[in-house]
gemmi code that builds the backbone of each chain (N, CA, C; Angstrom):
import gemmi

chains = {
    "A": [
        ("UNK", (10.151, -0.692, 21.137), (9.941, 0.734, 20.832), (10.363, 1.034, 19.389)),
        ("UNK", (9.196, 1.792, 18.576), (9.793, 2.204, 16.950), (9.776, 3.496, 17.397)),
        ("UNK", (11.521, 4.279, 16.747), (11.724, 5.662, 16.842), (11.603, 6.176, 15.348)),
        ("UNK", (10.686, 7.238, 15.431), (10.260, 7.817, 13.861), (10.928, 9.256, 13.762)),
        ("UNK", (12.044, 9.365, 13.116), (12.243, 10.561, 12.863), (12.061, 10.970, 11.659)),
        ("UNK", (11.861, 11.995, 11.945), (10.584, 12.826, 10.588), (10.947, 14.515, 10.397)),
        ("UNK", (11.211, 14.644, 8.917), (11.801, 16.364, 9.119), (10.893, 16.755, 7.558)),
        ("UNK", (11.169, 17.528, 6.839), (10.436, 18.000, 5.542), (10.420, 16.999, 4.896)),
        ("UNK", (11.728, 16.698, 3.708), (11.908, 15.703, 2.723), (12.169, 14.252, 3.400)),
        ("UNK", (12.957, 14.181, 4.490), (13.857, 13.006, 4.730), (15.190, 12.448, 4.198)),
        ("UNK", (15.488, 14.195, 3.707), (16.833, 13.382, 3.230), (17.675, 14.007, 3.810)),
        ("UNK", (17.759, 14.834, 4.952), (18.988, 15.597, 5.891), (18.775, 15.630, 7.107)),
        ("UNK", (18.036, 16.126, 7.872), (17.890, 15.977, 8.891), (17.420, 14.309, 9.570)),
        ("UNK", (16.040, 13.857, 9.123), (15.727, 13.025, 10.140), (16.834, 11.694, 9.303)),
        ("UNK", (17.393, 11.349, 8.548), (18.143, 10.671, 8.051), (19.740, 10.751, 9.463)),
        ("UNK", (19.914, 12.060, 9.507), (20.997, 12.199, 10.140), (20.541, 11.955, 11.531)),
        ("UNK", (19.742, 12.508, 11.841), (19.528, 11.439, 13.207), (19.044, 10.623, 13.519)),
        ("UNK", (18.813, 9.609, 12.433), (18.574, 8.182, 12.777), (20.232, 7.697, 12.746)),
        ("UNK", (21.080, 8.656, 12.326), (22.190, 7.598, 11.971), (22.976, 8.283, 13.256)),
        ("UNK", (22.696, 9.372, 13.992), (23.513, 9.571, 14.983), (22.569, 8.370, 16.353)),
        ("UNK", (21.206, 8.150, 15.635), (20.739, 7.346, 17.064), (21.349, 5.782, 16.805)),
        ("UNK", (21.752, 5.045, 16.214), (22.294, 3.880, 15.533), (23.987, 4.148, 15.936)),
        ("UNK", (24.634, 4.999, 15.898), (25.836, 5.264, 16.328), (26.559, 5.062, 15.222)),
        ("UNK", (25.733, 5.020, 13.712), (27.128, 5.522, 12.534), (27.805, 6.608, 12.306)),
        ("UNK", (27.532, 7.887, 13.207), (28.397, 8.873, 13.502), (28.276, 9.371, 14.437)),
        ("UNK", (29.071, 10.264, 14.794), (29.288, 10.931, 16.075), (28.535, 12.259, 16.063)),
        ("UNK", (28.457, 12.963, 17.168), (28.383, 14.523, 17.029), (29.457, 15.390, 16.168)),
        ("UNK", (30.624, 14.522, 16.621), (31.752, 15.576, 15.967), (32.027, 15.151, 14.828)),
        ("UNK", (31.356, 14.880, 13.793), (31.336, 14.031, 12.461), (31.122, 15.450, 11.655)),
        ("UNK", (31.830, 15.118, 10.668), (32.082, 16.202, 9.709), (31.184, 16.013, 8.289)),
        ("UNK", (31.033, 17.016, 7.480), (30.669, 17.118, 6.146), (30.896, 15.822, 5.539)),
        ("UNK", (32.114, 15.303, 5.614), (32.566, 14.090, 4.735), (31.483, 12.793, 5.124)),
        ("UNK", (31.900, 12.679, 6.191), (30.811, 11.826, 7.109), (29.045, 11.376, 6.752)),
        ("UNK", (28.909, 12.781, 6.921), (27.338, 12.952, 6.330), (27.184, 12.290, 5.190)),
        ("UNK", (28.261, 12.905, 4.120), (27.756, 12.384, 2.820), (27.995, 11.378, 2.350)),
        ("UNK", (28.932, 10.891, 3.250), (28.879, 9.067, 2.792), (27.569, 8.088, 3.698)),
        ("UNK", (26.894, 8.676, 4.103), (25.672, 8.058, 4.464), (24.735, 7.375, 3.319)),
        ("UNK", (24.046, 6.551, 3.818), (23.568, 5.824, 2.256), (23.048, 6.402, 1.826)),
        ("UNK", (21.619, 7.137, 2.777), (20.568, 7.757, 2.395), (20.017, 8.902, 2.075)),
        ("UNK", (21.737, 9.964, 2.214), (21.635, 11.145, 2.828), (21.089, 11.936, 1.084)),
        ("UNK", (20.366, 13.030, 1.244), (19.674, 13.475, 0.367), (19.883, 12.695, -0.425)),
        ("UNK", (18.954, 11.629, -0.689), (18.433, 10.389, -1.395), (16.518, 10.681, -1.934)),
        ("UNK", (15.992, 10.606, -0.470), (14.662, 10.626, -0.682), (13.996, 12.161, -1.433)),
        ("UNK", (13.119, 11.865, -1.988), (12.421, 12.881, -3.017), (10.917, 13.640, -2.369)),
        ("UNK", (10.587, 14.129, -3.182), (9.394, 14.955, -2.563), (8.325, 13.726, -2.608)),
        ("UNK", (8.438, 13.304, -3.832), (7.348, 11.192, -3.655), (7.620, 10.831, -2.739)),
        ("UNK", (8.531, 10.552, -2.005), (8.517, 9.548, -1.257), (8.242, 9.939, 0.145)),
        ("UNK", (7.624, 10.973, -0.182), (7.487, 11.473, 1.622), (5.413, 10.373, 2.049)),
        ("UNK", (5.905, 10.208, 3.565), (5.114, 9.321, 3.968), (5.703, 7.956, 4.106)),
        ("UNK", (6.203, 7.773, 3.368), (7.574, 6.432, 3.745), (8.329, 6.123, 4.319)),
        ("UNK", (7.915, 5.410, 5.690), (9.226, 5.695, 5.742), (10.081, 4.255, 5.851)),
        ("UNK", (11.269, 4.952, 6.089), (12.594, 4.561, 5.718), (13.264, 3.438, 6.742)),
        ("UNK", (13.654, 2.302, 6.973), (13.932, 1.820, 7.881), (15.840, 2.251, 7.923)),
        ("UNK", (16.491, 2.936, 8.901), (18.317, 2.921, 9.191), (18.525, 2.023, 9.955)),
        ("UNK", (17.808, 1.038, 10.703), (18.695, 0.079, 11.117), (17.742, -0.186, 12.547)),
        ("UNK", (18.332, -1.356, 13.500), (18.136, -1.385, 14.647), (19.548, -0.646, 15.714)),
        ("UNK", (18.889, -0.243, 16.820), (19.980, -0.156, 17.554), (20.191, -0.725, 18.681)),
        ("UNK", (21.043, -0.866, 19.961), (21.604, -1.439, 20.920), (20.445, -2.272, 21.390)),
        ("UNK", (19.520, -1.839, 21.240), (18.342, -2.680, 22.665), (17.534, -3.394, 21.335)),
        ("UNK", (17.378, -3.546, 19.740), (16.990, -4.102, 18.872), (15.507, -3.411, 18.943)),
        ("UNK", (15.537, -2.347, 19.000), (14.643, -1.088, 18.696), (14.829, -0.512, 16.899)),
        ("UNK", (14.066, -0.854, 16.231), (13.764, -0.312, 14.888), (13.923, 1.162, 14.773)),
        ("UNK", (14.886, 1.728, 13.708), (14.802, 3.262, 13.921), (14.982, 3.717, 12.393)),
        ("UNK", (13.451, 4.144, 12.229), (12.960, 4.682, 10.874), (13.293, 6.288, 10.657)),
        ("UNK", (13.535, 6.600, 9.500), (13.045, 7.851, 8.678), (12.255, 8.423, 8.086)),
        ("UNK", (11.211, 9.364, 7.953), (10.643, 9.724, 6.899), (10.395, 11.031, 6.609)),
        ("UNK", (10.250, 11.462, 5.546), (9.769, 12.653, 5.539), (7.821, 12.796, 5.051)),
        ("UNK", (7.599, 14.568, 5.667), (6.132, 14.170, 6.123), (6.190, 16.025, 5.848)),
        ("UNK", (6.979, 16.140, 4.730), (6.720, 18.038, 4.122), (5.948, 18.845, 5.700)),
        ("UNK", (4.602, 19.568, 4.994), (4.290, 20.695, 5.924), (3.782, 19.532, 7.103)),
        ("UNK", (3.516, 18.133, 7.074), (2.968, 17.700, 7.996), (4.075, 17.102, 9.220)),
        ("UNK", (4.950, 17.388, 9.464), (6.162, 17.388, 9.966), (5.631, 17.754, 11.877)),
        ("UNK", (5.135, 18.748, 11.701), (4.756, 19.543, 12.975), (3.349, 18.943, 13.464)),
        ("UNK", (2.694, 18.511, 12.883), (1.148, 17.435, 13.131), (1.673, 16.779, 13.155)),
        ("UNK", (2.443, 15.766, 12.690), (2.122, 14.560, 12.708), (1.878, 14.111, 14.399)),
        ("UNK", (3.587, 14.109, 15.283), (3.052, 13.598, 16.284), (2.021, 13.855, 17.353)),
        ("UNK", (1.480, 15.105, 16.930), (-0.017, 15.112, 17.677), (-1.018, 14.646, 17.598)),
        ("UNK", (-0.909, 14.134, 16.232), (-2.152, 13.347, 15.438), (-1.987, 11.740, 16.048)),
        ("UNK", (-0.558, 11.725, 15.796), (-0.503, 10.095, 16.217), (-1.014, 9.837, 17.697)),
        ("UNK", (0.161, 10.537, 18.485), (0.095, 10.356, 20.179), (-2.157, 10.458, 20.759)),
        ("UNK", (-2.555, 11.628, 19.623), (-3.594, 11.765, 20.105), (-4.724, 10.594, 19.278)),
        ("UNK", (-4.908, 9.366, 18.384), (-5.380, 8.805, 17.584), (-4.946, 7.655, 18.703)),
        ("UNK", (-3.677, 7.544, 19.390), (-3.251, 5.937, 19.927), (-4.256, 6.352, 21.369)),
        ("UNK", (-3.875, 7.486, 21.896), (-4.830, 7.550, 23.152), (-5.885, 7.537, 23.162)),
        ("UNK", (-7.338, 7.839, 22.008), (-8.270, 7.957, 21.680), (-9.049, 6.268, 21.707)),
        ("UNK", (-7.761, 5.627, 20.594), (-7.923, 4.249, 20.549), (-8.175, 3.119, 21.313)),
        ("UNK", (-7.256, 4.104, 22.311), (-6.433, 2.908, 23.556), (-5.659, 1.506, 23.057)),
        ("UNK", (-4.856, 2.365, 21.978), (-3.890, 1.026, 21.142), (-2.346, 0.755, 22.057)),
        ("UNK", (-2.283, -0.572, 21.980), (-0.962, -0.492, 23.274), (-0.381, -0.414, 21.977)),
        ("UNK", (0.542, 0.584, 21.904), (1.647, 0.622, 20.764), (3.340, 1.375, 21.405)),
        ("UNK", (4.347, 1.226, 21.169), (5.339, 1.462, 21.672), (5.773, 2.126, 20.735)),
        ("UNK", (5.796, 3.562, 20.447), (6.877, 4.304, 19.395), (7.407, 5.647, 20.062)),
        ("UNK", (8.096, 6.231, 19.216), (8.490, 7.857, 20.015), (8.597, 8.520, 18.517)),
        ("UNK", (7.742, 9.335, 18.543), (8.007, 10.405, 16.756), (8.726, 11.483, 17.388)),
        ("UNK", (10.382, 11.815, 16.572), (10.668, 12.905, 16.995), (10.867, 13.971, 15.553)),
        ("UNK", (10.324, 14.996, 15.406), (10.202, 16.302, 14.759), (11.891, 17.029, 14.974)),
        ("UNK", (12.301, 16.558, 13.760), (13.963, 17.263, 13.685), (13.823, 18.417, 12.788)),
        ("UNK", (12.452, 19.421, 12.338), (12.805, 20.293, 11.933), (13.308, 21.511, 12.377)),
        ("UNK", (12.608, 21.440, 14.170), (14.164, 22.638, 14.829), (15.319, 22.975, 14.071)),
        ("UNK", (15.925, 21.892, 13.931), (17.590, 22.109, 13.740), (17.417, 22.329, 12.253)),
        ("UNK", (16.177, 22.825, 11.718), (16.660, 23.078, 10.249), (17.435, 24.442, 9.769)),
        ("UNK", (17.843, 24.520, 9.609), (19.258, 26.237, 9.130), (18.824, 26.559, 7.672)),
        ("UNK", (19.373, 27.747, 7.315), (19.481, 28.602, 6.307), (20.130, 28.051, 5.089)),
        ("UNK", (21.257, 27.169, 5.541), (22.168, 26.488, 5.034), (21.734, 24.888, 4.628)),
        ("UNK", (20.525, 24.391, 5.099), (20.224, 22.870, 4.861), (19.106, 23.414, 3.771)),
        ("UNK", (17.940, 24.272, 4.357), (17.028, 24.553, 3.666), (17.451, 25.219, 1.873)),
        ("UNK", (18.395, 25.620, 1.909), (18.665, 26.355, 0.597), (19.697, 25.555, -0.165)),
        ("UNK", (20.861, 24.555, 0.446), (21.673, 23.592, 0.146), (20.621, 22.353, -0.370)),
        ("UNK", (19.253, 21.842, 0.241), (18.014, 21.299, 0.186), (17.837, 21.249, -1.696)),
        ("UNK", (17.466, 22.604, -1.980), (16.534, 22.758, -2.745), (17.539, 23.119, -4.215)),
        ("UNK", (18.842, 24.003, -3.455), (20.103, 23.650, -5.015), (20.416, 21.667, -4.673)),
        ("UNK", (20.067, 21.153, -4.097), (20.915, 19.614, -4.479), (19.734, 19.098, -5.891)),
        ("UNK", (18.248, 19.805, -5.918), (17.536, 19.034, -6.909), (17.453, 19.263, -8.435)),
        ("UNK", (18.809, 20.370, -8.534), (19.193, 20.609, -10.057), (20.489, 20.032, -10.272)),
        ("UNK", (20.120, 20.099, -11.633), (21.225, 19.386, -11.977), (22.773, 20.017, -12.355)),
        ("UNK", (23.711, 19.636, -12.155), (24.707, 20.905, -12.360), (25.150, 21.474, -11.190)),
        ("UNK", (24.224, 21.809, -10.271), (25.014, 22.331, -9.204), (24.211, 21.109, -7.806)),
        ("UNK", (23.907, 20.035, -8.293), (23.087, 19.146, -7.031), (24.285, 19.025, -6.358)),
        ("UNK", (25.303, 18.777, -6.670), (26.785, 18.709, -6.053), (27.008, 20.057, -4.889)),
        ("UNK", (26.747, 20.811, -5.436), (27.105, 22.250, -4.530), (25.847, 22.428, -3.062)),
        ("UNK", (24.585, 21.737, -3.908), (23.745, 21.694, -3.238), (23.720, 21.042, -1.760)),
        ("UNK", (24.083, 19.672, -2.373), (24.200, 18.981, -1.242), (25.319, 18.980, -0.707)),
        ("UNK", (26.618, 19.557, -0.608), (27.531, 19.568, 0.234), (26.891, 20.805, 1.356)),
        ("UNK", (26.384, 22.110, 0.563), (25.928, 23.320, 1.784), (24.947, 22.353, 2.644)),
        ("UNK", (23.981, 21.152, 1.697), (22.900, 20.885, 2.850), (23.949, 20.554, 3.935)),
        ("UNK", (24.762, 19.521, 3.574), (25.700, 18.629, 4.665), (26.382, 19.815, 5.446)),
        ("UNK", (26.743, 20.667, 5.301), (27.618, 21.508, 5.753), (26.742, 22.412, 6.961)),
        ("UNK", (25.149, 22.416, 6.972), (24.396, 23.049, 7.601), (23.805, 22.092, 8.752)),
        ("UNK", (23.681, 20.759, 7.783), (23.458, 19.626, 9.038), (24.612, 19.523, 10.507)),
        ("UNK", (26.032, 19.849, 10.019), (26.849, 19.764, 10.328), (26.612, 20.703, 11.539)),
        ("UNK", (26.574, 21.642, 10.692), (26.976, 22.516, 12.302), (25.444, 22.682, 13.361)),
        ("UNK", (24.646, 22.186, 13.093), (23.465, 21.890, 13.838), (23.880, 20.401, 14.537)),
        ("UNK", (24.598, 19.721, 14.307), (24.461, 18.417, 14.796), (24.708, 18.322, 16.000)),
        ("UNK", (24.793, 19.395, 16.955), (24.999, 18.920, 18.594), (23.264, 19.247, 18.864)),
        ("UNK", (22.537, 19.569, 18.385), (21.418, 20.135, 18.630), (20.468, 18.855, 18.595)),
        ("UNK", (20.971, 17.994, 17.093), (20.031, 16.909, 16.444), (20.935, 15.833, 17.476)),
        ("UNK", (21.559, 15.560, 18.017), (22.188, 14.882, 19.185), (21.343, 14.726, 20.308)),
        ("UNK", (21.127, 16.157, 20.933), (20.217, 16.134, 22.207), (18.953, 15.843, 21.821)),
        ("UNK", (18.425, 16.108, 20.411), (17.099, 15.193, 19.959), (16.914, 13.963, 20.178)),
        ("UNK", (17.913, 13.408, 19.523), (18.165, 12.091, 19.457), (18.466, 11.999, 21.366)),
        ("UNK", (19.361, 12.172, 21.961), (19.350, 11.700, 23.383), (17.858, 11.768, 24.030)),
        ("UNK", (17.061, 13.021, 24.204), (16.205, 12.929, 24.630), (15.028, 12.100, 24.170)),
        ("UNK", (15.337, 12.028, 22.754), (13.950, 10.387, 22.929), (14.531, 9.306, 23.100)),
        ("UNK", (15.609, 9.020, 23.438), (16.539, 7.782, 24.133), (15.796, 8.109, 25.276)),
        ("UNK", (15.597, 8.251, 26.041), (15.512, 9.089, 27.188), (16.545, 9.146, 28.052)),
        ("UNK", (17.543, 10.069, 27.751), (18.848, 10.073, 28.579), (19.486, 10.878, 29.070)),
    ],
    "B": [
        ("UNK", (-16.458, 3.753, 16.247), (-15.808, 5.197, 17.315), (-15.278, 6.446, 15.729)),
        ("UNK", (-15.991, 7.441, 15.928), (-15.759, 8.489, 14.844), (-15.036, 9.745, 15.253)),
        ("UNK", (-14.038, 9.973, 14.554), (-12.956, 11.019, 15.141), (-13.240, 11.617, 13.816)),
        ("UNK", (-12.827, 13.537, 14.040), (-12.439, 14.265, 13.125), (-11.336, 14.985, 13.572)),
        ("UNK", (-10.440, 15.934, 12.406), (-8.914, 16.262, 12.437), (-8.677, 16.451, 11.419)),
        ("UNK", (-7.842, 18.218, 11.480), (-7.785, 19.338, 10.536), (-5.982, 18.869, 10.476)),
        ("UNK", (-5.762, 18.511, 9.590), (-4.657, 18.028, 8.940), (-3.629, 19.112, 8.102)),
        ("UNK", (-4.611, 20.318, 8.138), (-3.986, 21.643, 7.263), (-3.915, 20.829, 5.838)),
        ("UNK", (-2.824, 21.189, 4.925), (-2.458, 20.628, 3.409), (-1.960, 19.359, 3.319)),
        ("UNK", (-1.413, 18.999, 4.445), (-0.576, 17.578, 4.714), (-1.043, 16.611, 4.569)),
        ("UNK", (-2.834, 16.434, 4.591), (-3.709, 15.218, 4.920), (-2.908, 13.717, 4.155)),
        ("UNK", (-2.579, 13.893, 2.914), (-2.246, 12.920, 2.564), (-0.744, 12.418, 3.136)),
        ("UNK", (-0.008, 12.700, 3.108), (1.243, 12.647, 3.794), (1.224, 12.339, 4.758)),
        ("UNK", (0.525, 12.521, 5.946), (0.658, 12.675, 7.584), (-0.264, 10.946, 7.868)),
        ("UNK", (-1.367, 10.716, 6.948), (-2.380, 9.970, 6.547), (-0.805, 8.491, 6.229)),
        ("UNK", (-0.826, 8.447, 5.312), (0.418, 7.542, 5.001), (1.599, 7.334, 5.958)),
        ("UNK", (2.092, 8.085, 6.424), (2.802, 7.851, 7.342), (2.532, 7.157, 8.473)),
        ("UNK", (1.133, 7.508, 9.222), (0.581, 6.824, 10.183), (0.298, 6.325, 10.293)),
        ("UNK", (-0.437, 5.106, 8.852), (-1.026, 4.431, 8.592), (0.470, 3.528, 8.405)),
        ("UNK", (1.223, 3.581, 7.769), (2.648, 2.923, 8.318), (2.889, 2.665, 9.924)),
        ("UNK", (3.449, 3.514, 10.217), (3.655, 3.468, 12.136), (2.408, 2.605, 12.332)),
        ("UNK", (1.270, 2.327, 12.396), (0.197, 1.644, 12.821), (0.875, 0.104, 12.388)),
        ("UNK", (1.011, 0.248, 11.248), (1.570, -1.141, 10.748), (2.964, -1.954, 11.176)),
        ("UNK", (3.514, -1.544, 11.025), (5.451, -1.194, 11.786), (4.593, -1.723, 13.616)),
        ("UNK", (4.047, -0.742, 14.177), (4.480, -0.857, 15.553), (3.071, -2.226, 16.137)),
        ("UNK", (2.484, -1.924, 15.073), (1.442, -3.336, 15.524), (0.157, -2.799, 16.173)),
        ("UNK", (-1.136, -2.021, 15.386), (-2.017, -1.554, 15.881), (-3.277, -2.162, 17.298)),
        ("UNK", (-2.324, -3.632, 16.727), (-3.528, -4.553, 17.744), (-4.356, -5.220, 16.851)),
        ("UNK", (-4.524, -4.783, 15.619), (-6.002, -5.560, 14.808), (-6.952, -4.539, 15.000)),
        ("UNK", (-6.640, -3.346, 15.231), (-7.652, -2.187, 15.115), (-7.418, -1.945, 13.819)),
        ("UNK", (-8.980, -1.674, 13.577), (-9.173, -1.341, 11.648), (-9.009, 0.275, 11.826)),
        ("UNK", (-8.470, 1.427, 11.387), (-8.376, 2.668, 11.352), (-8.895, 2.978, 9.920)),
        ("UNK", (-9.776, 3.665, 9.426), (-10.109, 4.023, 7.917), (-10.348, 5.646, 8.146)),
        ("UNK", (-9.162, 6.033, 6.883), (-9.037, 7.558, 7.240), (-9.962, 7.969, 5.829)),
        ("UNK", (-10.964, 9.253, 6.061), (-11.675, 9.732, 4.862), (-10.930, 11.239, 4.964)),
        ("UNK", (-10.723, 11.346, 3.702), (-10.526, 12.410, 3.116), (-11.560, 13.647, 2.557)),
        ("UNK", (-11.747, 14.734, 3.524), (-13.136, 15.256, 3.389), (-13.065, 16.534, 2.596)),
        ("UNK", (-11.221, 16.482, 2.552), (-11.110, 18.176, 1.123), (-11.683, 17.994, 0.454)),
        ("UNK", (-12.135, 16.865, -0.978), (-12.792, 16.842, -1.901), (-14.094, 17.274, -1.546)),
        ("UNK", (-14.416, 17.255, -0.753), (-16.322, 18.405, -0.751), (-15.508, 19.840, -0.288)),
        ("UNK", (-14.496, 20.078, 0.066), (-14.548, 22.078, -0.132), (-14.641, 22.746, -1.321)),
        ("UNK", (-15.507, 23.720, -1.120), (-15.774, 24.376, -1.892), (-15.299, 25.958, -1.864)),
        ("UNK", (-15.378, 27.096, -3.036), (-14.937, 27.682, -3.517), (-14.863, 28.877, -2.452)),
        ("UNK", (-16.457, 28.879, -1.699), (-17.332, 29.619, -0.824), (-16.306, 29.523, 0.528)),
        ("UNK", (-16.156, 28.034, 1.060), (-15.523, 27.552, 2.138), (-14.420, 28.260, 2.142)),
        ("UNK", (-13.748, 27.986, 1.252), (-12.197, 28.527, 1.200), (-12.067, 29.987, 1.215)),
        ("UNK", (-13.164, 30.861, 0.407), (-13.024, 32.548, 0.694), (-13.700, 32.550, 2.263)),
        ("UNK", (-14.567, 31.866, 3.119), (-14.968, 32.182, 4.241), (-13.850, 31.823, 4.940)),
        ("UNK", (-12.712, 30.841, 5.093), (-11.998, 30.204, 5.780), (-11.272, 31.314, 5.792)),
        ("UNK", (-10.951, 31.851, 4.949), (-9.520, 32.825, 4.814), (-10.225, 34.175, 5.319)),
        ("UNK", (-10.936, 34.417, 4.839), (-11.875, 35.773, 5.674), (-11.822, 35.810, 7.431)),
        ("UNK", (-12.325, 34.426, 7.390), (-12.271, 34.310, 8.786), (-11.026, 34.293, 9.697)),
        ("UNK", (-10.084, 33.166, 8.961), (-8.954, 32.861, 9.798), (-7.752, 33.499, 9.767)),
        ("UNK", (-7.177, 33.838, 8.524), (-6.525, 34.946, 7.895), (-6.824, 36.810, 7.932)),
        ("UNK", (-7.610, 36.627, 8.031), (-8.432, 38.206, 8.011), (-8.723, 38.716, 9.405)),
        ("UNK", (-9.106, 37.979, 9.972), (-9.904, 37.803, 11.265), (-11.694, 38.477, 11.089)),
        ("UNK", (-12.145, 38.396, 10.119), (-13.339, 39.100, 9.919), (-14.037, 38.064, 9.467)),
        ("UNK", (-14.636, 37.572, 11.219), (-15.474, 36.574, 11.232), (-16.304, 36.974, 10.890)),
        ("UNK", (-17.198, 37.870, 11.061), (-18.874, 37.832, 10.376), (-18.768, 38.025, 9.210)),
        ("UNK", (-17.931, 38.421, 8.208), (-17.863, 37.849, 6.919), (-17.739, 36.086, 6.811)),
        ("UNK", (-16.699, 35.944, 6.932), (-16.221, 34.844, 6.761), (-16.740, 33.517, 7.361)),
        ("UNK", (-17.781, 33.424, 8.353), (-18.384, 32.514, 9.035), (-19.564, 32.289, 8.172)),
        ("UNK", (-20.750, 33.065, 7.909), (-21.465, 32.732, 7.112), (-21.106, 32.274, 5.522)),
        ("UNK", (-20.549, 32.971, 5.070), (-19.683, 31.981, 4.070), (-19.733, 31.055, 3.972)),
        ("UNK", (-18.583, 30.519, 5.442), (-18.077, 28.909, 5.271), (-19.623, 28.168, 5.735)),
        ("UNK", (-20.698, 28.504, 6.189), (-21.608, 27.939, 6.285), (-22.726, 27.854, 5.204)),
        ("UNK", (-22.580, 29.356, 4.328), (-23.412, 28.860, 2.963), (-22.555, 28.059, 1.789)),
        ("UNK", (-21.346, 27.752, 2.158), (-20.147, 26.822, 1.599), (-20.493, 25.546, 2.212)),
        ("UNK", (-20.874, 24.731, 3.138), (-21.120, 23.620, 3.559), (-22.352, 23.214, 3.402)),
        ("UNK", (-23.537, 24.396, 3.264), (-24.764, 24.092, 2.453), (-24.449, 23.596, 1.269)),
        ("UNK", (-24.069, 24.495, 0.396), (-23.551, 23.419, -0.994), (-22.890, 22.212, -0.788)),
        ("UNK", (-21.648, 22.411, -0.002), (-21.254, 21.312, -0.409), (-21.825, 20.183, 0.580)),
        ("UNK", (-23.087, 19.748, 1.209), (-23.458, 18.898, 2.018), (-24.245, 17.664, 1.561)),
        ("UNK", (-24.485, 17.809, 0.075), (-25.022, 16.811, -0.838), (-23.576, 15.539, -1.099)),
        ("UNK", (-22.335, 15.925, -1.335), (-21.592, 15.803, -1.111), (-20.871, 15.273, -0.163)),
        ("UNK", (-20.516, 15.440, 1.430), (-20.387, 15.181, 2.159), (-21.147, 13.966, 2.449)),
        ("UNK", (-22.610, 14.169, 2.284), (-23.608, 12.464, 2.535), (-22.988, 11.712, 1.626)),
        ("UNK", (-22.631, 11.733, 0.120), (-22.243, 10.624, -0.470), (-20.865, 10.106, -0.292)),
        ("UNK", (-20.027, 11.076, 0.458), (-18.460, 10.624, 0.852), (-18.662, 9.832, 2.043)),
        ("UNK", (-20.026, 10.185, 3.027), (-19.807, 9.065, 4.651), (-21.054, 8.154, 3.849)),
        ("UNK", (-21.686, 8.137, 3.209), (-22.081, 6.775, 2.608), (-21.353, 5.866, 2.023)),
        ("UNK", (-20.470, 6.703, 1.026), (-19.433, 5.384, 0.520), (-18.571, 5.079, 1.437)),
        ("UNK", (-17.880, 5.458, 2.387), (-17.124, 4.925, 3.369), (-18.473, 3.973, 4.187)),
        ("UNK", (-19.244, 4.111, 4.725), (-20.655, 3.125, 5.226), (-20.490, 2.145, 4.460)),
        ("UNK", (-20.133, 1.890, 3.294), (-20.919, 0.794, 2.189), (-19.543, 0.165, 2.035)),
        ("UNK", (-18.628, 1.144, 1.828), (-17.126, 0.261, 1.871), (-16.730, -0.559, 3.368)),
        ("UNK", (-17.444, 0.072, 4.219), (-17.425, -1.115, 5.809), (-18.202, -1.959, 5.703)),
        ("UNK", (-19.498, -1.824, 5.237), (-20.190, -3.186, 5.236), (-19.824, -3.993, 3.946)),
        ("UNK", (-19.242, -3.804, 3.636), (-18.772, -4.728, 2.248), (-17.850, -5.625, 2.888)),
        ("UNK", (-16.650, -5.043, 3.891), (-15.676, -5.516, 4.211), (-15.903, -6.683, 5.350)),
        ("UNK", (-17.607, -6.173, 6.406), (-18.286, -7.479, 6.513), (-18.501, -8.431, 6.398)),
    ],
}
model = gemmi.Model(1)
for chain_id, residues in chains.items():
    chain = gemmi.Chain(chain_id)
    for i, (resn, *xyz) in enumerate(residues, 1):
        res = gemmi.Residue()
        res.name, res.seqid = resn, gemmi.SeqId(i, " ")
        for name, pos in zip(("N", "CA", "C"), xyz):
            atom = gemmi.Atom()
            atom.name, atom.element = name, gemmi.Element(name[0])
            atom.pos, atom.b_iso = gemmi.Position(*pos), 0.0
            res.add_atom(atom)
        chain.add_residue(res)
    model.add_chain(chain)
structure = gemmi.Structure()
structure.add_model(model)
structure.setup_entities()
């Protein structure tokens, strides 16, 4: 099974829950946490469509990142409905982490891409991921299926 | 087997991505070739689209997007010809 998590850019949300599905943090993981992640607001508005490999987890299941801007909300309809059309045996789960996007990621987001205050930026993103993260948890559990 | 799919602004993005996941999860050896059909909208299309879909004032906006696909349908034949000619090449 490949798990695709996919949010606007890819650098806060679906990043953070590939790393809560891998088990490099917890739910109750703090600001600090977040930002020592490798990848965490890393990826750029280029690099969306890429995605990102965070690792394997317990069962040696591949668990990617990417970001996919306004196509975030299509994508997995496009896919799920293109593999059934096909009749491709393929094993993946796309999960859409822009739910849990806040006031505080989206605007922390867009101050991290200046310069001067990218610092201020990206601590509010982290700080917004943060307090959404029991939400991006049950994301992550439910395409575990658990 | 010929599929179509309104992608909104994303086409390229959503296009790349999937075309990854296809690759990553192992399509089977199914060939997928995605065409990109924004490049024939036209000026017409886009004031009928928005008339129509935005506005809700379809009988404006329907004929429009249909004297918009008259133009642009010279167009359209040479975008599913070159995709035709780029499959039989690959023949």
């Amino acid at each position: 099974m490949v798990y695709f998590y996919h949010c606007y850019r890819g650098a806060h949300l679906s990043i953070t829950a590939a790393a809560l599905h891998l088990g490099k943090i917890t739910v109750r993981s703090g600001v600090k946490e977040l930002l020592a992640l490798q990848y965490f607001d890393i990826l750029q508005p280029e690099d969306m469509g890429t995605p990102v490999l965070a690792g394997y987890d317990r069962d040696n299941n591949p668990v990617y990142f990417v970001g996919l801007g306004r196509g975030s909300k299509i994508f997995a309809r496009f896919a799920d409905s293109l593999v059934r059309q096909l009749g491709l045996d393929i094993q993946y789960k796309s999960v859409d982490c822009l739910p849990c996007l806040n006031i505080f990621t989206r605007v922390g987001g867009f101050l991290a891409r200046f310069r001067g205050i990218g610092v201020l930026g990206r601590r509010l993103a982290a700080w917004g991921v943060a307090k959404n993260l029991d939400r991006l948890h049950s994301l992550v559990l439910q395409a575990q299926g658990r | 087997m010929v599929c179509s799919v309104g992608l909104q602004t994303a086409a390229d993005t959503v296009i790349k991505a999937l075309a990854n996941l296809m690759a990553i999860a192992g399509a089977g050896g199914r060939e997928i070739v995605f065409i990109d059909t924004l490049p024939a909208v036209n000026l017409w299309m886009k004031i009928g689209g928005i008339c129509s879909r935005v506005f809700g004032l379809k009988a404006i906006g329907r004929p429009l997007v249909v004297f918009g696909v008259k133009r642009a349908f010279p167009s359209l034949v040479s975008l599913v010809n070159r995709a035709l000619m780029a499959e039989q090449k690959e023949v």
